[in-house]
PLY file of the C-alpha trace (Angstrom):
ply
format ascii 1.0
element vertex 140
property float x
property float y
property float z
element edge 139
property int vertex1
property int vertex2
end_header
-12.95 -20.46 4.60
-9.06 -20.79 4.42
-6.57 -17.74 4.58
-6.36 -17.18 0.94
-10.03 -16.79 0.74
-10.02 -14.38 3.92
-7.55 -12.66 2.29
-9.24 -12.50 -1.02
-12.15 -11.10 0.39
-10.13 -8.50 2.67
-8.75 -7.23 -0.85
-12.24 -7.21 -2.12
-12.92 -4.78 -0.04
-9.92 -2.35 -0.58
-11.10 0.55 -3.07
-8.19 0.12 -5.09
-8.82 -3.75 -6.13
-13.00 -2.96 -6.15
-14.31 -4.53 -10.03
-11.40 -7.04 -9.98
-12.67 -10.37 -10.73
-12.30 -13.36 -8.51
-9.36 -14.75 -11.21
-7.39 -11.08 -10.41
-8.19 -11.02 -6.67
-6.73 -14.78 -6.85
-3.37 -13.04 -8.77
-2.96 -10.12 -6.07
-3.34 -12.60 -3.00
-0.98 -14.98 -4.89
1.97 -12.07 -5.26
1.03 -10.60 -1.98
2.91 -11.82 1.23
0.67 -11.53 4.73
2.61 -10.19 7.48
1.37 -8.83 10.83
3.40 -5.92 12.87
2.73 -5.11 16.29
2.40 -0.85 17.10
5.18 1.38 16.37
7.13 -0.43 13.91
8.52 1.59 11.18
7.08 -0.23 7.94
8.80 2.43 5.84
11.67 5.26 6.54
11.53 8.36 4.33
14.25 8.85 1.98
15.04 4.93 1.82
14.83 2.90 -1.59
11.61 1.37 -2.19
11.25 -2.04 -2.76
7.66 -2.90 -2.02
3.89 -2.06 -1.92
1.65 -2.21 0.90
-1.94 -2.75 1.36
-3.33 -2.23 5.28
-6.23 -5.29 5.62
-6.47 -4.65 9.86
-5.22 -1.66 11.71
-4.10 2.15 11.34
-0.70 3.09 10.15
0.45 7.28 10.78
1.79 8.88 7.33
4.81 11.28 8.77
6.84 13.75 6.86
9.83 14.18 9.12
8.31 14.70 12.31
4.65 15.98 11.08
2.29 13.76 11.02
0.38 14.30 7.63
-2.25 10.93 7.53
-3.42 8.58 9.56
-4.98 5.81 7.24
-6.60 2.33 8.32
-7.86 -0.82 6.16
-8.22 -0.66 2.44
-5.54 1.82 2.37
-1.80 1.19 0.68
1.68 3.23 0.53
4.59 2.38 -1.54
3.45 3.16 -4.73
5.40 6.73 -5.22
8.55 5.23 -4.50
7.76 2.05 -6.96
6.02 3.94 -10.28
7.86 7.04 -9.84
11.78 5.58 -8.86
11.88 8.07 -6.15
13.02 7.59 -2.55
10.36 6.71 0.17
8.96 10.38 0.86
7.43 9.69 3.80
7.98 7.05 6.85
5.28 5.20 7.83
4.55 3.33 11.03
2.41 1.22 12.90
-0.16 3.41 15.09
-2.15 -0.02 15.96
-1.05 -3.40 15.65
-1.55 -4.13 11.91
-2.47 -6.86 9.11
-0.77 -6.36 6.03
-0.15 -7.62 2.36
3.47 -6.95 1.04
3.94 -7.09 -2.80
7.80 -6.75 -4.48
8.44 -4.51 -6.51
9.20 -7.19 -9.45
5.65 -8.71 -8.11
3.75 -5.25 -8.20
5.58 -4.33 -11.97
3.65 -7.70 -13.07
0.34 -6.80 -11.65
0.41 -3.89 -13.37
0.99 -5.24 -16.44
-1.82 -8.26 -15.99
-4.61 -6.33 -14.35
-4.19 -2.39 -16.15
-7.37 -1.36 -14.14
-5.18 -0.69 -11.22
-2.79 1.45 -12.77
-6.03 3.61 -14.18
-7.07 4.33 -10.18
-3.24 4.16 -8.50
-2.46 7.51 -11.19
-4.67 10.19 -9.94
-4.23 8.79 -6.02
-0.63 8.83 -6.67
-0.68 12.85 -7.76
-3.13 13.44 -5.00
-0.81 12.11 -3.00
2.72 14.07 -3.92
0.15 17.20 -3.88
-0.86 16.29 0.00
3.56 15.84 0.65
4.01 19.05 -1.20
1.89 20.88 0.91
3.13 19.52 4.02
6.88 20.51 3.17
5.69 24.36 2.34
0 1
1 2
2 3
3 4
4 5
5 6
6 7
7 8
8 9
9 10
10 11
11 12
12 13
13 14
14 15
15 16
16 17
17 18
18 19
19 20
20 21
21 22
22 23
23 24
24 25
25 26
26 27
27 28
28 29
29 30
30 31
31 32
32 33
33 34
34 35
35 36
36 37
37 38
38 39
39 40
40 41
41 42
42 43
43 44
44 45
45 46
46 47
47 48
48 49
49 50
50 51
51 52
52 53
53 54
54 55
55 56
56 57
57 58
58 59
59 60
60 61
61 62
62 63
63 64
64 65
65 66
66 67
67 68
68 69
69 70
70 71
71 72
72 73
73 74
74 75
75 76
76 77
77 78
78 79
79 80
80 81
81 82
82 83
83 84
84 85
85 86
86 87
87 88
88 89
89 90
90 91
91 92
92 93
93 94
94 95
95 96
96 97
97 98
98 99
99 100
100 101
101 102
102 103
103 104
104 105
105 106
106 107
107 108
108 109
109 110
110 111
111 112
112 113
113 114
114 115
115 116
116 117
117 118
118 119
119 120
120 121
121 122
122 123
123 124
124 125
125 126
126 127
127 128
128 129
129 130
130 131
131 132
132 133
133 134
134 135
135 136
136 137
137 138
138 139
């Protein structure tokens, strides 16, 4: 099995990409960029522009709201899609809690996976509101 299979079958298994065929698994692993981070580096700072989306395959990230910790989230899990749908700063900073495997997709990159596979917008909408919910809370 080569890496683009692995990684097809890693994003198989994320909830967000479950029902995609094997033709729009292909697409995501095709826009996606594999990079791994060791523990404690800051994948995303609250309040910065938002360029990209990304999808945890190995490894826990820590979800922080200035210095709160509001989630800790592991494989199958993604952040970055507030900032991209909504134009909004980051509104949270994210980091490493493990060392972690991840799948980076650009902003231009996630706008056309959107638009090809529309099943993903349909499930990102309702996470997306649960998430500004879970911020709002955590800031009140």
């Amino acid at each position: 099995m080569d890496r683009h299979d692995r990684i097809e079958q890693k994003l198989a298994e994320v909830p967000l990409f479950e029902g995609l065929s094997k033709k729009e698994l292909k697409l995501v692993s095709q826009l996606a960029t594999p990079l791994e981070e060791p523990a404690g580096t800051v994948l995303v700072r609250e309040g910065a522009a938002g360029h990209e989306f990304i999808i945890v395959l190995d490894g826990e990230i820590e979800v922080r709201k200035g210095d709160t910790v509001i989630a800790t989230r592991g494989p199958g899990t993604y952040v970055g899609e507030i900032a991209l749908l909504d134009h909004r700063p980051r509104t949270a900073t994210v980091v490493a809690k493990t060392p972690v495997s991840i799948e980076v997709i650009g902003q231009r990159e996630f706008a056309g996976l959107l638009s090809e596979v529309p099943e993903i917008s349909a499930k990102l909408i309702p996470a997306m509101a649960a998430r500004l919910a879970d911020l709002d809370e955590a800031t009140h």
